[in-house]
N, C-alpha and C positions, 0 to 999 in steps of 0.2 A: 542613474534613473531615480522617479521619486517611488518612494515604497513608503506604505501606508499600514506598514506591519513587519513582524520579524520575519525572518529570511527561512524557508527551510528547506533542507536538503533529506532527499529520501534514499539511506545507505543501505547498501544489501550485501557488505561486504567484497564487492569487486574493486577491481580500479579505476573502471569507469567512475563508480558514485565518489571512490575518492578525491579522484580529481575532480569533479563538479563544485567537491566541499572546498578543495584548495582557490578555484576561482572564486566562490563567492566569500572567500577571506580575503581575496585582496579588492574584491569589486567593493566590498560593504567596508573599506577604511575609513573611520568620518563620520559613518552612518548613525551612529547611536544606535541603532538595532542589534538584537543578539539576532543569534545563527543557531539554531535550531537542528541536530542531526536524529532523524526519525527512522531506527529500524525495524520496519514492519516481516513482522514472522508469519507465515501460513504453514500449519503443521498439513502434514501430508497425511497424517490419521488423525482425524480430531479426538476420536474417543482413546486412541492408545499414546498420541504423544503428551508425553511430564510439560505441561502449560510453563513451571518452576526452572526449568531446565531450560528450553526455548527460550525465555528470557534473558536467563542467565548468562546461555552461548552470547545473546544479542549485546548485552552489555561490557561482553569482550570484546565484542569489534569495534563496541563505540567509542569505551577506553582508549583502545589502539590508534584510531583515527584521531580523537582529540589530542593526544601525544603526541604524531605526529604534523598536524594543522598545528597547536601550538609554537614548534621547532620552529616550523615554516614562518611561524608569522613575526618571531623572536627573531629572524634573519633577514628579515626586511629592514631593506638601507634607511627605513624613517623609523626603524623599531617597533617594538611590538606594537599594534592595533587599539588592545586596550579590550574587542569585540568578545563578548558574552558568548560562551558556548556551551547549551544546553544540549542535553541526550533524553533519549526518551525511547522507550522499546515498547511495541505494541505487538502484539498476536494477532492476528485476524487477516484480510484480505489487503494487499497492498493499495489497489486502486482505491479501493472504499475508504479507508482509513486516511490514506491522505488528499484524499477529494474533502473529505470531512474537514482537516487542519486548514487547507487552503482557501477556507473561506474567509478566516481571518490574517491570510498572510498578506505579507506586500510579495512574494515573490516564491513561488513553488519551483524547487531546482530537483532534475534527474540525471541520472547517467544514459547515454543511445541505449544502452542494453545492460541487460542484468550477470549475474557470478554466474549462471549458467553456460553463459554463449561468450567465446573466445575469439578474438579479435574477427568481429562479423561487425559486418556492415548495414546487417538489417537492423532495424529499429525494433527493438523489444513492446510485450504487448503493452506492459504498462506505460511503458513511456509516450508510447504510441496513441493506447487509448484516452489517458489522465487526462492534456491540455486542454480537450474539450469538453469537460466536465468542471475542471476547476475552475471559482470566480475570480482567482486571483491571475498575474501572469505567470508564465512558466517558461521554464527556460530547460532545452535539453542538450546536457555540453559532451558533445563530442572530444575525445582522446585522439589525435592524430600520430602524435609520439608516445615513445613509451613513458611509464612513469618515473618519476628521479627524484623520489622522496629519500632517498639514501641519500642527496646531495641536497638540503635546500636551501641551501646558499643560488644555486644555480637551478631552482626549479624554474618550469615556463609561468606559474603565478607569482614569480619576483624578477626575472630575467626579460621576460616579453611584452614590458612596457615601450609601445612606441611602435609596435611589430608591425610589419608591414601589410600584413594581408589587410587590417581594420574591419571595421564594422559596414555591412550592407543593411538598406532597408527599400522595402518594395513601398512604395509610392504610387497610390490616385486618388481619388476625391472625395472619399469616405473620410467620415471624421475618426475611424478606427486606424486609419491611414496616419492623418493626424498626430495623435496618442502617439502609437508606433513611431513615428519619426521624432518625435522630442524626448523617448528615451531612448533613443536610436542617439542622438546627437548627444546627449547627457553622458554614456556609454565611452562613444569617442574620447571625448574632449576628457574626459577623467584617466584615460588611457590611454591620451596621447596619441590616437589613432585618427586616421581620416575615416570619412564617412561618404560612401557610396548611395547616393540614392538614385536607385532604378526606377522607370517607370516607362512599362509596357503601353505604349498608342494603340495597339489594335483594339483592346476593349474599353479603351476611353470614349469610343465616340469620335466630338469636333477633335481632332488633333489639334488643332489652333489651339484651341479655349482651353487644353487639357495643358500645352506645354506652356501655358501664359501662366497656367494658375501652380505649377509644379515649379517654376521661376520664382513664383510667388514667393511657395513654401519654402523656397531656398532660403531667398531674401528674411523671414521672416523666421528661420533657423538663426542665421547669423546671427540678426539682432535680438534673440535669448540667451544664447551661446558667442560672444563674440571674438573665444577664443577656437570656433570651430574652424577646420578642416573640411572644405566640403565643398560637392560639387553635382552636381543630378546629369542623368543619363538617358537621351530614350534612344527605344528600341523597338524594331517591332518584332513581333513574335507571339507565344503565349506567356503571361506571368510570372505563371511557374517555373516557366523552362529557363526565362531568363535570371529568377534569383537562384534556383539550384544550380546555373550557368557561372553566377557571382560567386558561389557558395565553394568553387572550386580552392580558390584564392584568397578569400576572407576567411576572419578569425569569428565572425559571428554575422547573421542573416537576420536582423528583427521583421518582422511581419503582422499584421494587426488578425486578431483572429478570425474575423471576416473583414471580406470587403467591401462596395458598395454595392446598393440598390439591397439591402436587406433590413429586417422588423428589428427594431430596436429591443424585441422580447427573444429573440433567440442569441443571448449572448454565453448561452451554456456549449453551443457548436460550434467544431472548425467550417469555413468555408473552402472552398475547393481550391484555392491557394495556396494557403495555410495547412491543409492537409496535407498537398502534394508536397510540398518544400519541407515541413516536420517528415515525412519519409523518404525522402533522397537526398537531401540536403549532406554534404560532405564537412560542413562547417557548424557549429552549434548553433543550437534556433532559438530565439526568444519568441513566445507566443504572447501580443500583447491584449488584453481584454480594452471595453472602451470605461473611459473614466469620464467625469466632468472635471476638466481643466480648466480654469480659469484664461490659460494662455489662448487656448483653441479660439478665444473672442478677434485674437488679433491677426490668427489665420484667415477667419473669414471677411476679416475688414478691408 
């Protein structure tokens, strides 16, 4: 995918966020960008907790983590990366704090949930609430197995190249749709995965005109990506239902953070897609914001 800034991942000491960090070491191979790990501390007493101390814990976890992300990335069959990995421990409020960073990242990454909540399935508040504040995209990676940092020769961010679930992306006429589907396809094709794209007829409108122009967007994937994988789907139903449907199966669900018929000034909120699928979604979600793409010229041509 393109990224327009460093990578960051927001660690809170679980295994969720460490796995989030371990995929975006292998996604960002290439990239020239560093990876960024940001452990945000909220003391539970502001006037009584050691500010000195809080930090301190935090830059034990970050060590920890970079030791092992290093290992991990020293045992990839193309050898180590090369990728810069910065730490950084902040006190204050998670959401705020890294809404703040995300405006200069290319790429805002979370854990479904945080060191509190053990293998649950609901989506934590920050993870939950951040996408739609931040300008950057986000991405929030779900854990489905457990974690195998004690082996990483055979972890799933060096073994699950090629894996079969692949990448989903919801599909319609919105240029946020657009965006979404050429890092949806960039995504793939780096990972050897095929690429699903869905798109829901009931809220299109002409079904003709909608499956002409999603054809389209097929065609017009290929010829960016000409080593893509890929094939579009319709369906009828609602949107939502159908990509948290995909999501059962897929290793990742990209989605534009709104969809159409909306002001080009509300691009700080999810839309009702995007929401629904960031909270049921079984699969990791990329949340894509809209960018100006120069490619987007030869979608609409």
């Amino acid at each position: 995918m393109q990224l327009s800034g460093d990578v960051i991942v927001g660690v809170d000491g679980s295994d969720q966020s460490a796995e989030a960090a371990a995929w975006v070491l292998k996604e960002m191979r290439g990239s020239g960008r560093a990876l960024r790990l940001t452990h945000v501390i909220t003391p539970a007493h502001l006037e009584i907790d050691d500010e000195a101390e809080l930090a301190e814990s935090g830059r034990t976890v970050l060590t920890a983590l970079t030791d092992r992300l290093t290992q991990l990335d020293a045992a990839h069959p193309d050898g180590a990366s090369g990728t810069e990995i910065l730490t950084e421990v902040v006190v204050g409020d998670a959401g705020e704090e890294l809404a703040m960073r995300a405006d200069d990242a290319g790429l805002l990454v979370l854990g479904r949930h945080g060191a509190g909540t053990v293998n649950s399935r609901r989506i934590g508040t920050v993870s939950f609430g951040l996408p739609g504040h931040a300008l950057s995209s986000v991405l929030v990676h779900t854990v489905r197995d457990g974690s195998e940092f004690d082996d990483p020769a055979h972890h799933p961010s060096i073994a699950r190249s090629g894996a079969a679930g692949g990448v989903v992306v919801g599909l319609d006429t919105s240029e946020y749709a657009g965006v979404a589907a050429l890092d949806a396809a960039s995504l793939a094709v780096a990972g050897g995965q095929p690429l699903r794209m869905v798109v829901g007829t009931d809220a299109l409108g002409d079904r003709e005109a909608a499956e002409a122009l999603a054809r389209a967007d097929l065609a017009w994937l290929r010829e960016e990506y000409p080593d893509l994988d890929a094939d579009v789907e319709f369906q009828r139903g609602d949107a939502a239902d159908l990509l948290i449907d995909a999501s059962r199966t897929a290793d990742l669900v990209v989605v534009g953070k709104r969809g159409k018929g909306v002001f080009a000034a509300m691009t700080s909120q999810l839309g009702r897609t995007s929401s629904a699928v960031l909270t049921s979604a079984d699969s990791s979600v990329l949340l894509v914001p809209y960018r100006r793409d120069p490619r987007l010229r030869a979608r609409s041509e």
